[in-house]
Biotite code that builds the C-alpha atoms (Angstrom):
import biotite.structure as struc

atoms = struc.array([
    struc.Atom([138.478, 118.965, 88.342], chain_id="A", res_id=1, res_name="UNK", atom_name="CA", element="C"),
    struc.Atom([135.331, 117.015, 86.747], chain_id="A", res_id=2, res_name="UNK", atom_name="CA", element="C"),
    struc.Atom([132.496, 117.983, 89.116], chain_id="A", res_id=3, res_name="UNK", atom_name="CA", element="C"),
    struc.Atom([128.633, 116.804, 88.624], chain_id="A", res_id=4, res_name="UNK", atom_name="CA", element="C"),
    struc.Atom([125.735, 116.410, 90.533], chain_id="A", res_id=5, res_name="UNK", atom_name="CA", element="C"),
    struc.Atom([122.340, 114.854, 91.413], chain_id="A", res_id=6, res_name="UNK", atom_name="CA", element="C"),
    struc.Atom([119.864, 115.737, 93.964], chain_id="A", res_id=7, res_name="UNK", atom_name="CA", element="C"),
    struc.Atom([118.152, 113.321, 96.474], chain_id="A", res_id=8, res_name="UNK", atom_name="CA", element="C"),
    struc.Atom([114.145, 112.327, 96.822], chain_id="A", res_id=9, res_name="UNK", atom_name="CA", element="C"),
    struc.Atom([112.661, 112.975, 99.961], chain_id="A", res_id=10, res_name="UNK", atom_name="CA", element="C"),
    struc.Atom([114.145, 109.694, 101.582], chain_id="A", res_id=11, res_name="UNK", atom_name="CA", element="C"),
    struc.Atom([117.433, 110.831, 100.526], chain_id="A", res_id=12, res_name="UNK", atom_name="CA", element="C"),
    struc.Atom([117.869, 107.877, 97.493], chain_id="A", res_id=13, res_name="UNK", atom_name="CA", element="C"),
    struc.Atom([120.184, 109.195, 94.743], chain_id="A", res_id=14, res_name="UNK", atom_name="CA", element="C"),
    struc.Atom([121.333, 107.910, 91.608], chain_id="A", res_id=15, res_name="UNK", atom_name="CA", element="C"),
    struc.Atom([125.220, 108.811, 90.110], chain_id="A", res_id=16, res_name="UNK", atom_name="CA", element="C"),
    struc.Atom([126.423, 106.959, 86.921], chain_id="A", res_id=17, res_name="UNK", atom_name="CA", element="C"),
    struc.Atom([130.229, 107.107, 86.948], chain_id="A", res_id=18, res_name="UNK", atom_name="CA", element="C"),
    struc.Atom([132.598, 105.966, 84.575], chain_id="A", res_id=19, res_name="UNK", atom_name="CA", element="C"),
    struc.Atom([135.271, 103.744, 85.882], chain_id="A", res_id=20, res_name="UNK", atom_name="CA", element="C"),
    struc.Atom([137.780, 106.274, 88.207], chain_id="A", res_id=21, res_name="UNK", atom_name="CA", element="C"),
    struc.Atom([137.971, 107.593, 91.815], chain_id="A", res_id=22, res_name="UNK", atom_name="CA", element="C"),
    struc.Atom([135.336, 110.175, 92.786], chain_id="A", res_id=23, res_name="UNK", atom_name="CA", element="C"),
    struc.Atom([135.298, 112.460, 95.953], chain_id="A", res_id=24, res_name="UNK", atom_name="CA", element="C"),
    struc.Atom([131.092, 112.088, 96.539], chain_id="A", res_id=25, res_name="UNK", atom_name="CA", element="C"),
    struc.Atom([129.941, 114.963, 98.618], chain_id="A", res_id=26, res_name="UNK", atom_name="CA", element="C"),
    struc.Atom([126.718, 115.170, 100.442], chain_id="A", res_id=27, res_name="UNK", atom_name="CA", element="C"),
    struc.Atom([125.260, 118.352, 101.683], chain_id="A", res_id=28, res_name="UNK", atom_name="CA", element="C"),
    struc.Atom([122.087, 120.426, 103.195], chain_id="A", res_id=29, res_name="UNK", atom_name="CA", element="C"),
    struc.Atom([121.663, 123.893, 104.144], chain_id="A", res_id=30, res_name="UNK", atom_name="CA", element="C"),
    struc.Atom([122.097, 123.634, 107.460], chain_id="A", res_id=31, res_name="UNK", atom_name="CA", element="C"),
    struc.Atom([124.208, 120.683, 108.219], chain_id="A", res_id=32, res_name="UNK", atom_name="CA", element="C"),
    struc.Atom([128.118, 119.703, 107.976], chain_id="A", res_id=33, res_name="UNK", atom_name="CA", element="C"),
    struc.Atom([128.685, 118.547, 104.405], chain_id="A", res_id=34, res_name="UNK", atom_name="CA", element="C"),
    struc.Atom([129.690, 114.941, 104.505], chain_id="A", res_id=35, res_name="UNK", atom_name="CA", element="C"),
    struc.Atom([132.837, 113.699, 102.080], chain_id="A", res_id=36, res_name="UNK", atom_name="CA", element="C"),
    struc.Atom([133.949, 109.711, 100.781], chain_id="A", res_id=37, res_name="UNK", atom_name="CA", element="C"),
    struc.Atom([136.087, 108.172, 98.477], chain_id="A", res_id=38, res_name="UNK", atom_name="CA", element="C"),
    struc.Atom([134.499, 106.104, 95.587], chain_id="A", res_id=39, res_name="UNK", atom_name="CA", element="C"),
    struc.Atom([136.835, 103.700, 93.605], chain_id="A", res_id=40, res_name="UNK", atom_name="CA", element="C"),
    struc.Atom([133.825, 103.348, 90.981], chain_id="A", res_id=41, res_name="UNK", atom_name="CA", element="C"),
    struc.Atom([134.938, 100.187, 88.596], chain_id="A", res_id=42, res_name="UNK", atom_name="CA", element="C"),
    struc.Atom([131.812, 100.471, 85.774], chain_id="A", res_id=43, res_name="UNK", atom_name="CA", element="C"),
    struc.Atom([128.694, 101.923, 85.772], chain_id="A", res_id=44, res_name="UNK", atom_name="CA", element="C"),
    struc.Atom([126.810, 100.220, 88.435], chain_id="A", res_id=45, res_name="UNK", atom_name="CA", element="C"),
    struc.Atom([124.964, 100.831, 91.830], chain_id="A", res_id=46, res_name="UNK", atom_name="CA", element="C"),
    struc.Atom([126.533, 101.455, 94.944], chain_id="A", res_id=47, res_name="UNK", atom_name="CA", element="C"),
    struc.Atom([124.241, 100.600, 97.272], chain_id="A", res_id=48, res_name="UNK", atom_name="CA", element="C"),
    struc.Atom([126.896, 101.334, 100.606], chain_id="A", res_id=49, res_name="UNK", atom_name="CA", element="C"),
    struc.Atom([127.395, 105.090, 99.741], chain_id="A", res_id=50, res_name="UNK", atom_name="CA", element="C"),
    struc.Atom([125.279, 106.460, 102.587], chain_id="A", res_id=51, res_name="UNK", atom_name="CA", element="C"),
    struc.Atom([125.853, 109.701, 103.935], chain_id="A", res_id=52, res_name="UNK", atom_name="CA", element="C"),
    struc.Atom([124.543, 111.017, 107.704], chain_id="A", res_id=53, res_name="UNK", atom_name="CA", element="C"),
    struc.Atom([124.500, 114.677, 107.759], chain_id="A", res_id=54, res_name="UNK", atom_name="CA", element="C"),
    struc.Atom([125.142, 116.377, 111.105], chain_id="A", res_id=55, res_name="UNK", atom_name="CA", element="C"),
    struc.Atom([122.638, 119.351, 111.650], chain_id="A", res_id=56, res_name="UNK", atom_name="CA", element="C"),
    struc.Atom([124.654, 122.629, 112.518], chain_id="A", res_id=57, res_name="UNK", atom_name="CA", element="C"),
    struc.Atom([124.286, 123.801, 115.997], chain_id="A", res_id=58, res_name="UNK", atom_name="CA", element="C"),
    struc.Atom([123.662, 127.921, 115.816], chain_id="A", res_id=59, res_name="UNK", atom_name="CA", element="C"),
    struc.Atom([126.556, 128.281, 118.197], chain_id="A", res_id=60, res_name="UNK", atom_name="CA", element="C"),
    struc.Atom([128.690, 127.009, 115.868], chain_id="A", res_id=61, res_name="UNK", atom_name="CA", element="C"),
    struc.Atom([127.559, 128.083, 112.230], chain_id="A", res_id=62, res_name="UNK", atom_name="CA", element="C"),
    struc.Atom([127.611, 131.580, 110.339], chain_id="A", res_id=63, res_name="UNK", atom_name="CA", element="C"),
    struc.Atom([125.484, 132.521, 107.271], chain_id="A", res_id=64, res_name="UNK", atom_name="CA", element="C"),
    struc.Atom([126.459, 134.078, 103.881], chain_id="A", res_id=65, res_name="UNK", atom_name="CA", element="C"),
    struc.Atom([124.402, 135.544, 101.118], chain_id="A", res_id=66, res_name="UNK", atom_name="CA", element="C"),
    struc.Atom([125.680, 136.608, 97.135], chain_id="A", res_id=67, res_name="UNK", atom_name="CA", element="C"),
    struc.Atom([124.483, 139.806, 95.962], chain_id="A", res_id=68, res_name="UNK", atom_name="CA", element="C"),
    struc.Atom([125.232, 140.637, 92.461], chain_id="A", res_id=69, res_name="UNK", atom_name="CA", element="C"),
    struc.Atom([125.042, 144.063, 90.505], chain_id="A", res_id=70, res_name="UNK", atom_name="CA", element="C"),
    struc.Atom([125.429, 145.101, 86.881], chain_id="A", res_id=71, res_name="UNK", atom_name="CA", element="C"),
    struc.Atom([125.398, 141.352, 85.458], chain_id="A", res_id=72, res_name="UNK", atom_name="CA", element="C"),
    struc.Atom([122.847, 139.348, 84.599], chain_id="A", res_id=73, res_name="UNK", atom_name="CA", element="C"),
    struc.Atom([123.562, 136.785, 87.214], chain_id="A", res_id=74, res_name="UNK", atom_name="CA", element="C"),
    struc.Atom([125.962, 134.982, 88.709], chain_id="A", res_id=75, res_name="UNK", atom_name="CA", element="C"),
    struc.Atom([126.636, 131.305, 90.042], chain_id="A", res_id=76, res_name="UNK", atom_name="CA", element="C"),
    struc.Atom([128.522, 131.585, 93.418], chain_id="A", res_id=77, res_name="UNK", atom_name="CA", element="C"),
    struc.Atom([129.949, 128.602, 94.767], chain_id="A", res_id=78, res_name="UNK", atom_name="CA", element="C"),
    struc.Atom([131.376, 128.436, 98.124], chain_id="A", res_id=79, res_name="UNK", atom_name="CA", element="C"),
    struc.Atom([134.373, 125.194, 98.684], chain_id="A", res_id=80, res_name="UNK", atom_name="CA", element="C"),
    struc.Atom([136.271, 124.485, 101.505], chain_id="A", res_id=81, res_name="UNK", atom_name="CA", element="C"),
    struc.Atom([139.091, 122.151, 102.265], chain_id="A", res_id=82, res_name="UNK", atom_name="CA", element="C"),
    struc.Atom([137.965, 118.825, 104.193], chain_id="A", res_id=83, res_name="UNK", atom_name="CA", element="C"),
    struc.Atom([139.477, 115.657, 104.933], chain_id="A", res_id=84, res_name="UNK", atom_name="CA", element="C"),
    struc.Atom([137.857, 112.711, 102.393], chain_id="A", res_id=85, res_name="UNK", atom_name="CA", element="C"),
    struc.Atom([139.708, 109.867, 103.386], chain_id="A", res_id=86, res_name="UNK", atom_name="CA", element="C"),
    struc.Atom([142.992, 109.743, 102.310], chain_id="A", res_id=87, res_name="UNK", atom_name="CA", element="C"),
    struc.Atom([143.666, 113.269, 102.813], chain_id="A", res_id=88, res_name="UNK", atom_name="CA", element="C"),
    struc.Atom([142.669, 116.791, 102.375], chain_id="A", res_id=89, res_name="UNK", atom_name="CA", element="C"),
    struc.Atom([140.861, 117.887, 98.821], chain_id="A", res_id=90, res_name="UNK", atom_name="CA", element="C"),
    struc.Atom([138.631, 120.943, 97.925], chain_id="A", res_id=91, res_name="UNK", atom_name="CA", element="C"),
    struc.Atom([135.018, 120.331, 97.757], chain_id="A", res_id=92, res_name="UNK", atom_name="CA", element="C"),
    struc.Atom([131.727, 122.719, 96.710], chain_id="A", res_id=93, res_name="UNK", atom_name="CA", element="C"),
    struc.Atom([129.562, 122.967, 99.517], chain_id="A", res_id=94, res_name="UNK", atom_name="CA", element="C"),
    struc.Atom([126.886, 124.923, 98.467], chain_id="A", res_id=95, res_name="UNK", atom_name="CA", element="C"),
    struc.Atom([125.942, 126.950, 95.660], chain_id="A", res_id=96, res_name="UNK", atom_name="CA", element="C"),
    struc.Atom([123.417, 129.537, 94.557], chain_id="A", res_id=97, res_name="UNK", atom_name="CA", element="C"),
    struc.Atom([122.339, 131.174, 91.520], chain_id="A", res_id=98, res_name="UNK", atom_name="CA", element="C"),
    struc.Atom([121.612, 135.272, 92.022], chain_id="A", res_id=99, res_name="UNK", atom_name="CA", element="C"),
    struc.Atom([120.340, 137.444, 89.326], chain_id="A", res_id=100, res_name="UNK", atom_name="CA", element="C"),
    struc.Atom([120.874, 141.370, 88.414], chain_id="A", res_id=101, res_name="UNK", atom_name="CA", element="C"),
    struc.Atom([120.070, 143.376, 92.064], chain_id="A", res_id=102, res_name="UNK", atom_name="CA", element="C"),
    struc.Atom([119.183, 140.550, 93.753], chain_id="A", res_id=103, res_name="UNK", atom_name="CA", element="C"),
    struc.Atom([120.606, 139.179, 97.061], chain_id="A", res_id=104, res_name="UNK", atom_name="CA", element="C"),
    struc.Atom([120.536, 135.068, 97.890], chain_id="A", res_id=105, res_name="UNK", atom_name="CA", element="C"),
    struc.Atom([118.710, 133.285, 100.647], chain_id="A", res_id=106, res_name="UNK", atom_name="CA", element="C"),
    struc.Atom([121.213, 132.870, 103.244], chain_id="A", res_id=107, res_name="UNK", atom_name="CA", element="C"),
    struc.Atom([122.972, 129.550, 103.626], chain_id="A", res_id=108, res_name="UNK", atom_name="CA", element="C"),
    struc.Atom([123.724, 128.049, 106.691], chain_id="A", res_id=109, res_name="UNK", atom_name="CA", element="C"),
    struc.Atom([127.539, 126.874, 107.179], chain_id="A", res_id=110, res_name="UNK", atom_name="CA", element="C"),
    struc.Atom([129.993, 125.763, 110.011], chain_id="A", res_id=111, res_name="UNK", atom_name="CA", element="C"),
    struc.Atom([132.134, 128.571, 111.261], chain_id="A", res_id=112, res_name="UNK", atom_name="CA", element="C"),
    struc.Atom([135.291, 128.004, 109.151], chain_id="A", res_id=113, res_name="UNK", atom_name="CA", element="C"),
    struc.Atom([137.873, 129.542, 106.007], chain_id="A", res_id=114, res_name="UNK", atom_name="CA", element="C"),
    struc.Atom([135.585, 129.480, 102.784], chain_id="A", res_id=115, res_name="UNK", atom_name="CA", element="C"),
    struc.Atom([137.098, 129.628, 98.910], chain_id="A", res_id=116, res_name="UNK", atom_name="CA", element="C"),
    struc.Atom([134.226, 131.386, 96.858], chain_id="A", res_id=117, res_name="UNK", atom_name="CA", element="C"),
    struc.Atom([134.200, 131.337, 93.090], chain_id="A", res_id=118, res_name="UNK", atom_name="CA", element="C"),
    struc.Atom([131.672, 133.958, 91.193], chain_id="A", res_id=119, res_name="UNK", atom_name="CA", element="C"),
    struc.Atom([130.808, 132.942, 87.505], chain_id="A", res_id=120, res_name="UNK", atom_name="CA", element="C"),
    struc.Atom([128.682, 135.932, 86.265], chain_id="A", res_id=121, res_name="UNK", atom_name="CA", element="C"),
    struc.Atom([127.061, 135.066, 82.556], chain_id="A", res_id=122, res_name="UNK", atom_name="CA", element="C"),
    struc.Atom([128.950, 136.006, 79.895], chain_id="A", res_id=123, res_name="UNK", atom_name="CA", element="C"),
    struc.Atom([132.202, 137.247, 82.100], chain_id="A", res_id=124, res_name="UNK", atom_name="CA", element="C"),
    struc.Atom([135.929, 135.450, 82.799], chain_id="A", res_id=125, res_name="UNK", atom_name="CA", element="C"),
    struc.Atom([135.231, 133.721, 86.467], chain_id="A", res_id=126, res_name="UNK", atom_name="CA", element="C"),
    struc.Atom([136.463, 135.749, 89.777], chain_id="A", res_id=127, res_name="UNK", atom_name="CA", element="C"),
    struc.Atom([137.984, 133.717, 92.399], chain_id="A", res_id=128, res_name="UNK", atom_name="CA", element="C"),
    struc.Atom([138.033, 135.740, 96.230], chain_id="A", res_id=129, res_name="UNK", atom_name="CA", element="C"),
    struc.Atom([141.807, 135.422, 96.042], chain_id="A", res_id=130, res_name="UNK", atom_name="CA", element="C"),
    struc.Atom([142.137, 135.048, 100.306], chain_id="A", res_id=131, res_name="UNK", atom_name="CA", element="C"),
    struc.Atom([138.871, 133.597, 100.540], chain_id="A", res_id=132, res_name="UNK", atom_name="CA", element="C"),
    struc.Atom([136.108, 134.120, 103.176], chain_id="A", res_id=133, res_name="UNK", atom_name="CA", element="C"),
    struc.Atom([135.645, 133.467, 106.961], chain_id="A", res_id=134, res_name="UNK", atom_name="CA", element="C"),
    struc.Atom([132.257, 132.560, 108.268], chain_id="A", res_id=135, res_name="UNK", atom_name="CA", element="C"),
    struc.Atom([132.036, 133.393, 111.836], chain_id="A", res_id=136, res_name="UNK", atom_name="CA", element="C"),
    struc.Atom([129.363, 132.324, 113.995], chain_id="A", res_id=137, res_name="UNK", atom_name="CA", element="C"),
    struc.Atom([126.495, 133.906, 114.518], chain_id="A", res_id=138, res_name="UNK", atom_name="CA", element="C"),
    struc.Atom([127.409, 136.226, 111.778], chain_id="A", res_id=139, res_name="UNK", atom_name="CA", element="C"),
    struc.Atom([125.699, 137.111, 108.203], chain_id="A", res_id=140, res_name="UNK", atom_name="CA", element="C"),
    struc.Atom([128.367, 137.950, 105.599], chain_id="A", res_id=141, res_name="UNK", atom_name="CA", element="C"),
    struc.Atom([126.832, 139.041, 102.301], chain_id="A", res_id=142, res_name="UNK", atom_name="CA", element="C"),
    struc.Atom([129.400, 138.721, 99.351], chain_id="A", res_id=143, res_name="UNK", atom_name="CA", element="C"),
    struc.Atom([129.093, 140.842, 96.663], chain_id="A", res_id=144, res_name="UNK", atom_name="CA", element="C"),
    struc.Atom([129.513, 140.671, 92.892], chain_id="A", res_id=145, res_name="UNK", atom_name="CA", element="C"),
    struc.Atom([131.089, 143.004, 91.333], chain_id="A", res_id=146, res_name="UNK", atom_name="CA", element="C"),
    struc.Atom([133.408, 143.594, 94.218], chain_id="A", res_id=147, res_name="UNK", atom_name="CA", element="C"),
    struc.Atom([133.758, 147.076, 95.872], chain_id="A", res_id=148, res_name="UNK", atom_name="CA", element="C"),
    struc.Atom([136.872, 149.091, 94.879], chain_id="A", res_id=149, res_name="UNK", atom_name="CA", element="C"),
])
């Protein structure tokens, strides 16, 4: 999977230079539903009809999670889930946090749902939750690297 990223100005303008293939783009906040489309990108060029309208996350119906990580320098942790972009069903990152040694994230604000997480400490072979992670609403789930025996 080739993955990349940009970030958005204030008004939400971003800027992606793709070489000619199809792209799953994925837009997402802390705190609303991450957003999916299908780019057939031809040459490197602007796309000017890629818009994304994020749906802020009622609390009734979103959960939080935080990454804790212990005995490493630090780890990436990023969360995917399986969404509908189109054409069918693909895995996508929705959110992602750097933690360092004995520190715990700021939570992050999902929708209630079945969550793959993949850990990347520095230095160490990646860690994939093998059955993944439900976020439950209303609830704070705190996932923690290395896991517990």
């Amino acid at each position: 999977m080739n993955e990349g990223g940009t970030s958005s100005n204030i008004t939400g303008d971003y800027i992606l230079f793709l070489p000619p293939r199809t792209y799953n783009i994925v837009a997402t906040m802390d705190g609303y539903t991450p957003q999916c489309q299908v780019v057939a990108a031809t040459d490197y060029q602007e796309y000017p009809d890629i818009n994304f309208s994020l749906t802020a996350l009622a609390a009734e119906k979103s959960g939080t999670i935080t990454g804790s990580v212990g005995g490493v320098e630090s780890a990436e942790f990023s969360i995917r889930q399986i969404v509908d972009c189109g054409p069918g069903n693909v895995l996508i990152e929705v959110a992602s946090v750097s933690v360092a040694d004995g520190a715990t994230s700021d939570p992050i604000t999902l929708p209630a749902g079945i969550y793959e997480v993949v850990i990347s400490p520095a230095g160490l072979e990646t860690y994939v939750l093998e059955d993944g992670i439900e976020v439950v609403a209303g609830d704070t789930l705190d996932i923690v690297y290395p896991p517990l025996p």
